[in-house]
C-alpha positions as CSV (number, residue, x, y, z in Angstrom):
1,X,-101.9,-1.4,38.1
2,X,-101.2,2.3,38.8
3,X,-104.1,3.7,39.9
4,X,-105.4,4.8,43.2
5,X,-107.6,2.8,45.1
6,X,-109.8,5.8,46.6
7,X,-107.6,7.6,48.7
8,X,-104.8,4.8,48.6
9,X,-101.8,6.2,46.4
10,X,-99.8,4.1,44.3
11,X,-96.3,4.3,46.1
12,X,-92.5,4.3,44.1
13,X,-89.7,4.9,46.7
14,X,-86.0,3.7,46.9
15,X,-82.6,5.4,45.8
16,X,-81.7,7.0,42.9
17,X,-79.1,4.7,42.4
18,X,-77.8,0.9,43.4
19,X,-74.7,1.9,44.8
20,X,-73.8,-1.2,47.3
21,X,-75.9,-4.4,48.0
22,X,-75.6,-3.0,51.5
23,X,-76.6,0.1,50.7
24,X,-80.0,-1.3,48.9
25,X,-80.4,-4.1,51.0
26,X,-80.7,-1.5,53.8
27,X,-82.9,0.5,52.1
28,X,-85.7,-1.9,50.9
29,X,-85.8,-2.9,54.7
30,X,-85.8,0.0,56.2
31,X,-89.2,0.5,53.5
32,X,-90.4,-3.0,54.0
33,X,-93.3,-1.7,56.4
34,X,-93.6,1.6,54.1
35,X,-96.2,0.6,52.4
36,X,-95.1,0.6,49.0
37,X,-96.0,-0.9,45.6
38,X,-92.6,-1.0,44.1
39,X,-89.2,-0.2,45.4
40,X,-87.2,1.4,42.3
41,X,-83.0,1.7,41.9
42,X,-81.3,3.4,39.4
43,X,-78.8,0.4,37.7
44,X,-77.7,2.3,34.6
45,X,-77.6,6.2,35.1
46,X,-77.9,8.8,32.0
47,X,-75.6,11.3,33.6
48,X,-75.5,14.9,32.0
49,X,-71.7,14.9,31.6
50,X,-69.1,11.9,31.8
51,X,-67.4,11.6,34.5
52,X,-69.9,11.0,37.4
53,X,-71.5,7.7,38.7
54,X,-73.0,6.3,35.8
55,X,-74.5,3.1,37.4
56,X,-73.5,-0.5,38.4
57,X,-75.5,-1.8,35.5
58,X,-75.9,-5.5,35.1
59,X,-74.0,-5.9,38.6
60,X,-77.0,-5.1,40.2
61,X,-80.0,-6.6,39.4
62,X,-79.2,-9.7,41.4
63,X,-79.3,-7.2,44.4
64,X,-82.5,-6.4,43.3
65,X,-84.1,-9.8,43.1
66,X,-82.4,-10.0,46.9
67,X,-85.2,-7.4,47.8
68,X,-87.7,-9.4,46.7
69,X,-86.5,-12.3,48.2
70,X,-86.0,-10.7,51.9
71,X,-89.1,-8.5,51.9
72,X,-91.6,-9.5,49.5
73,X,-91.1,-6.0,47.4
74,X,-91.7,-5.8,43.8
75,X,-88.9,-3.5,41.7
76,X,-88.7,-1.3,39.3
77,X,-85.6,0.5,37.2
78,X,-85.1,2.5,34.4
79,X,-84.3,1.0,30.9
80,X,-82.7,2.9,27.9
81,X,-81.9,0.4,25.4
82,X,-83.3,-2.9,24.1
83,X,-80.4,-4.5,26.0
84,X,-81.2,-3.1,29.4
85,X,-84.7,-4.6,28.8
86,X,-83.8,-7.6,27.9
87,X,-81.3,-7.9,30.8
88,X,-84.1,-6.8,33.5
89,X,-86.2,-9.2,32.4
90,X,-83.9,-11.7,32.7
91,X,-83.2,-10.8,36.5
92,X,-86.9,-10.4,37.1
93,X,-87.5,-6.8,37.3
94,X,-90.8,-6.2,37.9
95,X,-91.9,-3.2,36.0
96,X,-89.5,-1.4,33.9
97,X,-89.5,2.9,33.5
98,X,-88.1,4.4,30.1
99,X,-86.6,7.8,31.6
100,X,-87.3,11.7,30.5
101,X,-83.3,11.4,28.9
102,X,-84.8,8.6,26.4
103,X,-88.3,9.9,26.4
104,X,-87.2,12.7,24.2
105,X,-85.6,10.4,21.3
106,X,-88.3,8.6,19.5
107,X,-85.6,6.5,18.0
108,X,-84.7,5.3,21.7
109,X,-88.6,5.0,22.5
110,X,-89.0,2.6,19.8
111,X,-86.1,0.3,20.2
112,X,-87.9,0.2,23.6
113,X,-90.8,-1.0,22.1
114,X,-89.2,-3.2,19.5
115,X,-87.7,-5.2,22.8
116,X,-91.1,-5.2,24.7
117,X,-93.3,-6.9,21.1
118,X,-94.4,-9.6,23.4
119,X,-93.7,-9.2,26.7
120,X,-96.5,-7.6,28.4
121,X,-94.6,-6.3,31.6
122,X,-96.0,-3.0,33.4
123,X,-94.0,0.2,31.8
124,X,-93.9,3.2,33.2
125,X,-93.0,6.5,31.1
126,X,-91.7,9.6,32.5
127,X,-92.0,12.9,30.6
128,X,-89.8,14.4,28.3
129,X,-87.0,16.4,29.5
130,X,-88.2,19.5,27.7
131,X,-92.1,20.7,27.6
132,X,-93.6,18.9,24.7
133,X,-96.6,17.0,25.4
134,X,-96.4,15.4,22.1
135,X,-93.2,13.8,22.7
136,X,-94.9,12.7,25.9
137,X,-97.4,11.0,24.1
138,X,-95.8,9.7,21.4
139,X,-93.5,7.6,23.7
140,X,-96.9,6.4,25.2
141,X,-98.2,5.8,22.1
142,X,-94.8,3.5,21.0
143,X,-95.2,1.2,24.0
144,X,-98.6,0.8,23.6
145,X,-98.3,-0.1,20.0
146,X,-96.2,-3.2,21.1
147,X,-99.0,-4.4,23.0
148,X,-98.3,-3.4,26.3
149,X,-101.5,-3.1,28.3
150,X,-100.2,-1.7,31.7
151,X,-98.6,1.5,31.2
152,X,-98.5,4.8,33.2
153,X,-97.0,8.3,33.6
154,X,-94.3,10.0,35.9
155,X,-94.6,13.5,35.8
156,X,-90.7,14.6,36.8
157,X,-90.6,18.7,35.5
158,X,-89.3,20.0,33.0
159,X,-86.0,22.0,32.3
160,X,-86.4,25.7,32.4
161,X,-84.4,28.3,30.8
162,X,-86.3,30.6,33.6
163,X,-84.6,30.4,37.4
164,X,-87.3,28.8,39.7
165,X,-86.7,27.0,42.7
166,X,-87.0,24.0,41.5
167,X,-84.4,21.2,39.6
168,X,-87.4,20.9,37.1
169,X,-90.5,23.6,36.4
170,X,-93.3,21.5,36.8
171,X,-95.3,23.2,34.5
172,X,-98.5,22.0,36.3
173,X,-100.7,22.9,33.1
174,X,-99.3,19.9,30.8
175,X,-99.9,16.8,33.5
176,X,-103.2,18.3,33.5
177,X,-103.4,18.3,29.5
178,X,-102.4,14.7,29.7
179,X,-105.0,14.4,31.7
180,X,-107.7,15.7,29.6
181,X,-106.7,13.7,26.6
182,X,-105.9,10.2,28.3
183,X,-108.1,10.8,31.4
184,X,-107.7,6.9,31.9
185,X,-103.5,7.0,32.0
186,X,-102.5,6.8,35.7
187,X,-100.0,9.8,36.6
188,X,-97.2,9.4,39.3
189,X,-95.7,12.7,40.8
190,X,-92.0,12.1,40.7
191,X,-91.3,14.6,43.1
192,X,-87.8,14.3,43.8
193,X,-86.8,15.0,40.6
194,X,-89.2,18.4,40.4
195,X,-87.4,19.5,43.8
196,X,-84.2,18.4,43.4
197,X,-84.1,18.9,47.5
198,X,-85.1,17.2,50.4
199,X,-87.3,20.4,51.9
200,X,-90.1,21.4,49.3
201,X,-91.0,17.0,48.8
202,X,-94.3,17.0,51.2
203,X,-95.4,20.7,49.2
204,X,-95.2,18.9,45.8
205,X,-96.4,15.6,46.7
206,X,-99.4,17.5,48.6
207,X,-100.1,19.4,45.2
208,X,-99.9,16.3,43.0
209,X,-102.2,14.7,45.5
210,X,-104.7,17.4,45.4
211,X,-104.5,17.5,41.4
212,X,-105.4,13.8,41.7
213,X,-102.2,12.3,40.9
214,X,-102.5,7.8,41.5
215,X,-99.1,8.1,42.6
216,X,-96.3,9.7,44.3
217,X,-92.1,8.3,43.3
218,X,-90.1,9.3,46.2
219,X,-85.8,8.8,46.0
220,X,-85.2,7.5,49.9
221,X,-81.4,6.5,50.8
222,X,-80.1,5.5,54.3
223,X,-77.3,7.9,54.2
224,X,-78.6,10.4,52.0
225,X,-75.9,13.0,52.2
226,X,-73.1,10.3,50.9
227,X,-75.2,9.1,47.9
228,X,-73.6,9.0,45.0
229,X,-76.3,10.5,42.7
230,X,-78.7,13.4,43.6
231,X,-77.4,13.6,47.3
232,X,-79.8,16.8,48.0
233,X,-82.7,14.9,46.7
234,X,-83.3,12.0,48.8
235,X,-84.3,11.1,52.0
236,X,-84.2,8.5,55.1
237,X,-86.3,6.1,55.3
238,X,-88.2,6.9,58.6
239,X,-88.6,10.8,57.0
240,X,-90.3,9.2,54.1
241,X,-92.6,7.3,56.4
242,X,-93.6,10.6,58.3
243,X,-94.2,12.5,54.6
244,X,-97.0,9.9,53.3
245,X,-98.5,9.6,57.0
246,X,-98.9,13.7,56.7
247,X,-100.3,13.2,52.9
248,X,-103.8,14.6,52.5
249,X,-105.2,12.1,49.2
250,X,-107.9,13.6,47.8
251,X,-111.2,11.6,46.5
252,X,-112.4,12.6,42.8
253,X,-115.6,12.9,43.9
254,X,-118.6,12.1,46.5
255,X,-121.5,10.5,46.2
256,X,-122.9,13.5,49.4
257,X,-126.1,14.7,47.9
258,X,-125.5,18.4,50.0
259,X,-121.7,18.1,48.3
260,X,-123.1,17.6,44.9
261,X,-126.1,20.3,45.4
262,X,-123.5,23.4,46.5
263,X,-120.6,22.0,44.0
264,X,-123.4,22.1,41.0
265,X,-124.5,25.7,42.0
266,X,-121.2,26.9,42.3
267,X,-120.1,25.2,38.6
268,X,-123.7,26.9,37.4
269,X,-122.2,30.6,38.5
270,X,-119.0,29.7,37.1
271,X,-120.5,28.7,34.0
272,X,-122.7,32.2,33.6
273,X,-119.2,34.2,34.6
274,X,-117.5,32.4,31.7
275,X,-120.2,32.8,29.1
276,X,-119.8,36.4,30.4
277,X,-116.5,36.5,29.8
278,X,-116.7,34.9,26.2
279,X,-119.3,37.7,25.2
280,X,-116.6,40.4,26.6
281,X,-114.0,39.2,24.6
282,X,-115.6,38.9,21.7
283,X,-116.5,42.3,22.0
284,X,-113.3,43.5,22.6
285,X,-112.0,41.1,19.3
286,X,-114.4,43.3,17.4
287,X,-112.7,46.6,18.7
288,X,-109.5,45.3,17.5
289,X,-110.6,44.4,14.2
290,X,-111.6,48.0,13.7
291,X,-108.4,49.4,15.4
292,X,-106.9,47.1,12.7
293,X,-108.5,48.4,9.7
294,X,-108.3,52.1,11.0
295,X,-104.5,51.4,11.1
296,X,-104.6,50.0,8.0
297,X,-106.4,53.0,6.4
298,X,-103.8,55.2,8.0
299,X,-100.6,53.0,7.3
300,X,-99.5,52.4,10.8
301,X,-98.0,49.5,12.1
302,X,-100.0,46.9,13.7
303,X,-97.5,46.5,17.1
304,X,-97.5,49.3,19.5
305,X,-94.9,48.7,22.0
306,X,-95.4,51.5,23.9
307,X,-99.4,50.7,24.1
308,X,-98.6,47.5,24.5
309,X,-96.7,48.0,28.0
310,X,-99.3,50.3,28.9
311,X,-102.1,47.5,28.7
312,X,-99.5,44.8,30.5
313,X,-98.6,47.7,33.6
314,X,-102.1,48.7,33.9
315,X,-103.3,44.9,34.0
316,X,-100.9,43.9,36.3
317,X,-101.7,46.7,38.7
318,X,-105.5,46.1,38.4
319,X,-105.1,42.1,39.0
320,X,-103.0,42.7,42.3
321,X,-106.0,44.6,43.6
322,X,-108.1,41.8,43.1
323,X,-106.2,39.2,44.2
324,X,-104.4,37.7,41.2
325,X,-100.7,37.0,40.7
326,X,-98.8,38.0,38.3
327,X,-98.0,35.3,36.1
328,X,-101.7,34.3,35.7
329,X,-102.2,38.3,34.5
330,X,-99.4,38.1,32.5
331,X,-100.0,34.9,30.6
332,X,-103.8,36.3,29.7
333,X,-103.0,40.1,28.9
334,X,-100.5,37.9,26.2
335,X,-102.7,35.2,25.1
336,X,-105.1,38.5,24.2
337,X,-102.6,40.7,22.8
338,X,-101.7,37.7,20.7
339,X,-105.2,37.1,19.4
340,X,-105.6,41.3,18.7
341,X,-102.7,41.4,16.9
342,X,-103.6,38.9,14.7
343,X,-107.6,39.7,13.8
344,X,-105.2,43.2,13.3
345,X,-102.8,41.3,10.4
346,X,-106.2,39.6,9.5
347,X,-108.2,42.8,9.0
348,X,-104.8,44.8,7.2
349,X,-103.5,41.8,5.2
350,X,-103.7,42.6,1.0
351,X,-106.7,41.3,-0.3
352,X,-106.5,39.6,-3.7
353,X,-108.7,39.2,-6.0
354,X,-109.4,35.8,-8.7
């Protein structure tokens, strides 16, 4: 149900939350001609600290089956608690979402479940609030085990102890493990909720698209700047039109026999650069290992701080100069400092005898 249709994504848009029936009712018209598969409205709202709008809750579902009545648009909200299911159900919800606040609690993913033994309605699961694929997976894995056969993923972010300038890191690289190990699982981009304002949407939707994301869940309001949740977020309906009219979507592939020539030659160079690199590293593994055990001979200690920041400056210096960032120098000067210093403890650690 989530997928893309070649380049056709699989559109989410309506406000964060079901303030008004006015305020609803204007926005599922003013997306009526959008184009979209479902129209979604927060109705219960996990809010970080009491106080702030926490939803109209059962109040507003009837507003919701007014969309569908008046423009023919199927719904979608989030859901928390076997109640909540059971209550949008009732009203005709269309598709329910279990949210990255209740994605986290296995306990909350499986009463979930325990409510949905039956009812085979679409479920959509966004990720975790913190980075942990497995939690992702295991709330997938829960819904699926109650025999629901439609299921797919919102990718949201992730919370960050780092300052970025986004509401939620998206940490690109575990969408992309998903990926890989459910390469069947549609993915939404919840972009909104990545930005957490109005002015990066189009850059994050555009990356999504050209990571092959099926979908794209958009928070659009008449009156953005009075909503009552996520104000900066969301946007008028006639901006949201102009974003997915600007959208480049991406095909996975092409059946062009010159695209498929040049792309297989490129992959084949690739491939003989990484088999070069593999025999590099090795090497270099092997260096350690005798670093280690010359170490060990002379009783020195395995980390060398001072060496360490040596490698890490020089690194950095010599991947500006050939065009890569940083963080990408960074994360691979560690992930081989990590596997030196352990062939190191390997090669040093007390050997014991039967």
């Amino acid at each position: 149900m989530f997928k893309k249709q070649d380049t056709r994504p699989f559109l989410i848009a309506g406000p964060c939350s079901a303030e008004t029936e006015e305020q609803v009712m204007a926005t599922a018209h003013g997306l009526a001609d959008s184009g979209i598969d479902l129209f979604r409205a927060g109705v219960w709202k996990p809010r970080t600290k009491p106080g702030g709008f926490e939803g109209k809750g059962v109040e507003a579902l009837p507003w919701l089956r007014r969309v569908k009545q008046e423009t023919g648009l199927k719904t979608t909200i989030e859901v928390a608690t076997a109640n909540q299911v059971y209550e949008a159900l009732k009203h005709g919800v269309d598709v329910l979402w279990v949210g990255a606040r209740t994605t986290v609690n296995p306990f909350s993913v499986q009463e979930i479940a325990d409510a949905l033994k039956g009812v085979d309605v679409p479920v959509l699961i966004k990720n975790p609030v913190n980075p942990d694929l497995e939690l992702w997976l295991g709330a997938i894995e829960r819904i699926s085990n109650a025999g629901v056969t439609q299921i797919g993923a919102i990718h949201r972010g992730f919370s960050s102890f780092t300052k970025t300038k986004f509401r939620n890191a998206p940490y690109w690289e575990i969408p992309i493990e998903l990926r890989r190990r459910m390469p069947d699982l549609p993915i939404i981009c919840d972009n909104s909720h990545i930005c957490g304002n109005r002015h990066d949407l189009h850059e994050v939707a555009q990356q999504a698209f050209d990571l092959n994301y099926d979908g794209l869940m958009t928070e659009v309001h008449p009156t953005p700047d009075e909503a009552w949740s996520d104000a900066k977020q969301q946007i008028v309906p006639l901006v949201y039109k102009e974003m997915i009219k600007n959208l480049i979507v991406r095909s996975e592939t092409s059946d062009n026999p010159e695209f498929i020539e040049h792309i297989e030659q490129l992959r084949h160079k690739i491939d003989e650069i990484d088999l070069e690199l593999f025999n590099l590293l090795g090497r270099r593994m092997r260096i350690a290992e005798d670093i280690g055990r010359y170490k060990h001979r002379n009783n020195i200690a395995i980390l060398q701080t001072a060496r360490w920041n040596e490698i890490l400056e020089k690194g950095l210096e010599q991947g500006r100069a050939r065009g890569l960032n940083d963080e990408f120098t960074e994360l691979w000067l560690t992930a081989i400092h990590k596997e030196s210093i352990q062939r190191q403890q390997t090669v040093m650690a007390p050997k014991t005898t039967a």
